[in-house]
N, C-alpha and C positions, 0 to 999 in steps of 0.2 A: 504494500500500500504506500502511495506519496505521501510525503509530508511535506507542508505548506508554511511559506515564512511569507509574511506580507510587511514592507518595507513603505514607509509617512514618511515623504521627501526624497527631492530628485537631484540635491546636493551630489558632491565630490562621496562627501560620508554614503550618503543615500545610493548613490551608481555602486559603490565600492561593498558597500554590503549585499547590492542585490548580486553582484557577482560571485562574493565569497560561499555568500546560502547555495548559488545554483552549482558552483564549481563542489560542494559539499551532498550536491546528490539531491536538493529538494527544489523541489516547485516554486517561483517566484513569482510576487506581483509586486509590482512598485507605484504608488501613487504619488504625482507632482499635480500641487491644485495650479500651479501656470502652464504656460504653454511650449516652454523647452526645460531639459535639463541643465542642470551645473550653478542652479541658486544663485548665491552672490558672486560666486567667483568670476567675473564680468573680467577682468585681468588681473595673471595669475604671474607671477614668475618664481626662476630661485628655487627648484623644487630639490636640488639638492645645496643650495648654498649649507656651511657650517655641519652643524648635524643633521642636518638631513640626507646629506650625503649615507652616512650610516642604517641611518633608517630605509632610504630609498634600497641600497644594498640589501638590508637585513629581509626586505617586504618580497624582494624579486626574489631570493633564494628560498622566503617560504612556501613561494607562489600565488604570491599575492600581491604580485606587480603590476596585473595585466592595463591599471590604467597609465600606470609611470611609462610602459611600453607605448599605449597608445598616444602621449602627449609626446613621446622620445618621435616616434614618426612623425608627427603632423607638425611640431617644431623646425625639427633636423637637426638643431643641435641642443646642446643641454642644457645653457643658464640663457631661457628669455622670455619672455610674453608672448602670451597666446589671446586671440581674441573668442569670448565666447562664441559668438556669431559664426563662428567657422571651425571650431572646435568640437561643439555640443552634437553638429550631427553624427560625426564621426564615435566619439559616446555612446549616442544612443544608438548607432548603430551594432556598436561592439553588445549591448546589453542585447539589442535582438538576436545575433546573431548567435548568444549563448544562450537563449531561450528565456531569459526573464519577458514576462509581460509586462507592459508600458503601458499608464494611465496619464495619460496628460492632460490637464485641466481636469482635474478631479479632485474635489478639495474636502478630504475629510474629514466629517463632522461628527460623527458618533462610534460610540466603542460600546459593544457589549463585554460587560464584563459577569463572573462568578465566581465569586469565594478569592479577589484578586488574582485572579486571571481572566484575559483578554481572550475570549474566542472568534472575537469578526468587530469588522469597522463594517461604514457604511461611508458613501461619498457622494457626492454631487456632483455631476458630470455639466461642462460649458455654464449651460445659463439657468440651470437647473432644471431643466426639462428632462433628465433621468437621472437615475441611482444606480449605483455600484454596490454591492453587498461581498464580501469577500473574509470568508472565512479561512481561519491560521491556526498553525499548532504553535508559531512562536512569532513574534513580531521584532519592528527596528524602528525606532521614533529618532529621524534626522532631521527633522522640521524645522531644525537652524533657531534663531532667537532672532530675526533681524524682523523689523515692524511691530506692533501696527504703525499706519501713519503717523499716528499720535505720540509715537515712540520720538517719530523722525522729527516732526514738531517741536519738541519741547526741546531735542540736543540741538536743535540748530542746523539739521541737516536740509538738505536739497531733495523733498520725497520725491518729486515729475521724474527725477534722474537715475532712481531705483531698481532694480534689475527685480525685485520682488513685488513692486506693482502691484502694493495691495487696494487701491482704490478701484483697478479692475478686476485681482481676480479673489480680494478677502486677505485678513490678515493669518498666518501659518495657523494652525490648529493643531499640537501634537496629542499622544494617545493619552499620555499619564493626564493629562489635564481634562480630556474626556473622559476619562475613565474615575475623575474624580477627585484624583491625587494633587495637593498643593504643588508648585512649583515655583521655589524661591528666586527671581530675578530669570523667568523663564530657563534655567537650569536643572538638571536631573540628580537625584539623588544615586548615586553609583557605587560600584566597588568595582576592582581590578579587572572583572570579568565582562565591564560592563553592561551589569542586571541593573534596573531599574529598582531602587528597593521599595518595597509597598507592593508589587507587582510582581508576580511569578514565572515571567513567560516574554518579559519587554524587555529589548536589551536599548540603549543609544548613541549615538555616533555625534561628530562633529561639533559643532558647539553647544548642543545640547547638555552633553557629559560634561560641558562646562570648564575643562583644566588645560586644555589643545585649544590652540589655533590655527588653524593655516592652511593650504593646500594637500601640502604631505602627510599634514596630523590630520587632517580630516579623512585623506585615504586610509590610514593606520589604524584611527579607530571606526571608523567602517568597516573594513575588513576582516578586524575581531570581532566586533558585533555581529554583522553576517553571520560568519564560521558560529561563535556560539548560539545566536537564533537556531542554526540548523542540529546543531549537538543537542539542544534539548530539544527540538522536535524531534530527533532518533532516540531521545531516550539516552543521553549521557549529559554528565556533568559539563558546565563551560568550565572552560581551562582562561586562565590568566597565562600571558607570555612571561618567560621568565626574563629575572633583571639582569642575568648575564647580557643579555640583548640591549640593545641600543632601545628598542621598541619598548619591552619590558618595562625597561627601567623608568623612558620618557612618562609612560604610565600612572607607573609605581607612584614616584618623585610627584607625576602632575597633581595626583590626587592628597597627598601627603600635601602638599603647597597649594590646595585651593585658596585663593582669600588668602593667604599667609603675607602677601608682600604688598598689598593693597585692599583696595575696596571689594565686600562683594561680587564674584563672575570673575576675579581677576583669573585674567591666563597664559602661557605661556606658550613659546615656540621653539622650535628646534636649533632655528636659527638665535633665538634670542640668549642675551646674553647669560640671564638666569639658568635657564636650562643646558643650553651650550657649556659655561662653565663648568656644571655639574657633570656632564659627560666627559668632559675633558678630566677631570679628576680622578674619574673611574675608566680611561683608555677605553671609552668609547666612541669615541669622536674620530677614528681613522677613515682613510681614504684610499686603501691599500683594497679591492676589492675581492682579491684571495683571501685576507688576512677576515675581510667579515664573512666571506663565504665559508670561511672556517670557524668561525665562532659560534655561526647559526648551525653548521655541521655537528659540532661538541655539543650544543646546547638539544640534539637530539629532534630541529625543526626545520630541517630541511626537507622542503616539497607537502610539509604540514599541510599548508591551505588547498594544495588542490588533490588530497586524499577524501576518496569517497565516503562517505559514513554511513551510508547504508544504500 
């Protein structure tokens, strides 16, 4: 019998996870309430500047590169910008082509839940003139934190210039908040394996999990999210990457330092100095890419992400 992961947003996190779940052997839907994929990241570069270099490394040996591969093509080289506009079809094409189902302009607004667990959303299609119903054994809430309007409003931002468009297509909706669950400064309550906590069955990616930012950490934790979605819809435990890993650690470290060095949501990046630092301390910051293909070798996670699970 299939098991089913259904993936709320068509972010970097949101594509990355719906690839992880389907490369893991389960049935995918991904719902994005606009009308393309790749959320804010409107220009993206730098995806391996500092440590992320390591990271990008550690993600492609566990097989869980295939978007850093698709931006490595349609780039042609390695440290630049990409424009969404010409990016995002090549994306969504790679997700058809691995079988995830695509919702676009489906903006989900309800969760059934029981005894905290999520069995099915529901969505609203274009102008709402249909509904989507789509039942999961495990879910992925990537619905980003950026809007409402009124968000953009009050910091001073430019909303017309937005790539989230919520006056056309609704402000993000993620699950935990349908489903009932408080959600402090639109961030998710997590741990290492990124489970939702309150929730038994919800994993989150990108800035949701609140401790990452960026292009590459939003591939990262996408991709774990994915993979463990699909592990508990087969009936096994999610696994946390270990901190030997560059990945790991960034993890570890981000959640250990939420809020630790600023306001509320504060967070960190690969490239940034906070983090960066702390990898340098612990020799994980190389650029030697034998030296990380060996370390994800020893660490026993090599070709991890695209082993079947059932």
């Amino acid at each position: 019998m299939s098991k089913k992961v259904v993936i709320v947003g068509g972010g970097w996190a949101g594509t990355a996870a719906a690839l992880a779940a389907r490369q893991a052997g389960c049935d995918v839907r991904l719902f994005e309430r606009t009308d393309m994929l790749l959320g804010t990241g409107v220009v993206e570069g730098g995806i391996r500047v500092n440590g992320r270099f390591a990271v990008v490394g550690e993600l492609v040996a566990m097989g869980g590169g295939t978007l850093f591969q698709v931006i490595d093509r349609h780039c042609q080289v390695e440290l630049t910008g990409h424009d969404l506009a010409t990016i995002e079809p090549v994306v969504r094409r790679s997700l058809l082509l691995a079988g995830v189902v695509v919702h676009l302009q489906a903006r989900v607004d309800t969760a059934q839940v029981t005894q905290e667990t999520v069995t099915g959303i529901s969505a609203t299609v274009a102008e709402g003139s249909t509904r989507i119903e789509a039942a999961g054994d495990a879910f992925v809430d990537a619905s980003g934190t950026a809007g409402p309007e009124g968000n953009c409003s009050t910091l001073g931002m430019d909303c017309g210039r937005c790539i989230t468009r919520c006056p056309t297509f609704g402000a993000p909706l993620g699950i935990p908040a349908l489903a009932g669950l408080d959600e402090r400064e639109d961030i998710l309550p997590c741990g290492d394996t990124l489970r939702v906590a309150g929730l038994s069955n919800v994993f989150c990616a990108g800035d949701k999990a609140g401790f990452l930012r960026g292009q590459s950490e939003a591939i990262l934790t996408g991709t774990l999210a994915g993979h463990n979605a699909a592990r508990l819809a087969w009936g096994l435990d999610p696994v946390a990457l270990p901190r030997t890993l560059a990945c790991g650690e960034g993890i570890a470290w981000g959640l250990e330092h939420k809020g630790a060095l600023g306001e509320v949501g504060e967070t960190y990046t690969f490239s940034g100095w906070e983090l960066f630092g702390h990898m340098r301390e612990r020799s994980l910051d190389g650029t030697d890419a034998a030296e990380i293909a060996g370390r994800v070798e020893a660490a026993g996670m090599t070709g991890f992400f695209v082993r079947k699970l059932g």
